[in-house]
N, C-alpha and C positions, 0 to 999 in steps of 0.2 A: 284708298281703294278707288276715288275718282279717278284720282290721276292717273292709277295702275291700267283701269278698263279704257281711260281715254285716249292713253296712249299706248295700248293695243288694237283698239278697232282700226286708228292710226295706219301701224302697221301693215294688218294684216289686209284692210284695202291696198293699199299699197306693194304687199305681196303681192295681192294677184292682181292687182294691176300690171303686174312687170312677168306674168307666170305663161308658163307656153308649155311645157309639158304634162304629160301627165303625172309623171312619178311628184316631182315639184309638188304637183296639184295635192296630189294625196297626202305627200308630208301636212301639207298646208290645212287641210281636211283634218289628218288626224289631231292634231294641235289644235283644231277648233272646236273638236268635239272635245278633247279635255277640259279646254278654257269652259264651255258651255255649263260642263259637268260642275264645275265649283264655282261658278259664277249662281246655279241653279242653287245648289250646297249656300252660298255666301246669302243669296235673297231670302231662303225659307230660315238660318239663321236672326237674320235680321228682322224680318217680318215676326218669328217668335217676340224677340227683343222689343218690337213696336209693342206688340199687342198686351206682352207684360205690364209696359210704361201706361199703357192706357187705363191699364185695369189697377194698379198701382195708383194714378190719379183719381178714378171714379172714385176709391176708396176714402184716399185723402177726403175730396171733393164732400162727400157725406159726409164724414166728422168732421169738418170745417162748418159746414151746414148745421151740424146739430150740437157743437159745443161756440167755445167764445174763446178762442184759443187761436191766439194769431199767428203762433209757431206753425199752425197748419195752413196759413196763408201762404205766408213764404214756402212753404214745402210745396203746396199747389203749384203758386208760380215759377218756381224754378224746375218740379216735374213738367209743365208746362212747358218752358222752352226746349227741355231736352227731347220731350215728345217731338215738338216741333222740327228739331230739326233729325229726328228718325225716320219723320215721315218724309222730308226732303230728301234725304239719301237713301230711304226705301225705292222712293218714287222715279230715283236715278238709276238703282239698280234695275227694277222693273224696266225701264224702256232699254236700258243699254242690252238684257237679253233679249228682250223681243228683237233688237238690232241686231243681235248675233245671230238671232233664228233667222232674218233677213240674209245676213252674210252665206250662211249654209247654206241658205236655199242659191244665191249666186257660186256658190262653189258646187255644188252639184248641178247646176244650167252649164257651168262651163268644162266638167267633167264631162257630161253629155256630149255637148260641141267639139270637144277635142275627141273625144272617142271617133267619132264620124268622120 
């Protein structure tokens, strides 16, 4: 999925770097506003998925605390890393929409300008 969004923002600068029309513009437009749609769809996924793993640790985390049972270590630490790296690719998905929100708002400045 990284690579999917990385190399769509890619693009889609690059459309309208190269864009002069308006129809263009709107194709371009409509397609963003889909991308946004399931990119929005993809984070609150994900973001569930975080917060499962957290609460799934705390859990561990307390019977690791109140028995002597070191199978619950290993389960800690390895919830742990997989936490870790949801909240890495939460925190990717998070800014690459706010970056889309950013893009929409330059496609609608430049819808403007060409309208005039």
């Amino acid at each position: 999925m990284t690579e999917y969004l990385t190399n769509y923002m890619n693009t889609v600068s690059e459309r309208l770097d190269n864009c002069k029309n308006q129809s263009e513009l709107l194709v371009i437009l409509a397609e963003h506003m889909d991308k946004i749609a399931f990119m929005q769809h993809e984070r609150t996924v994900h973001f569930l998925v975080t917060m499962m793993f957290a609460v799934i640790l705390a859990v561990f985390m307390v019977g690791m605390l109140l028995t002597d049972n070191i199978m619950l270590l290993i389960l800690v630490t390895i919830i742990t890393v997989l936490l870790a790296f949801y909240i890495k690719h939460y925190y990717f998905l998070e800014n690459t929409v706010q970056k889309m929100y950013k893009v929409y708002d330059r496609i609608l400045k430049m819808k403007r300008e060409i309208s005039e």
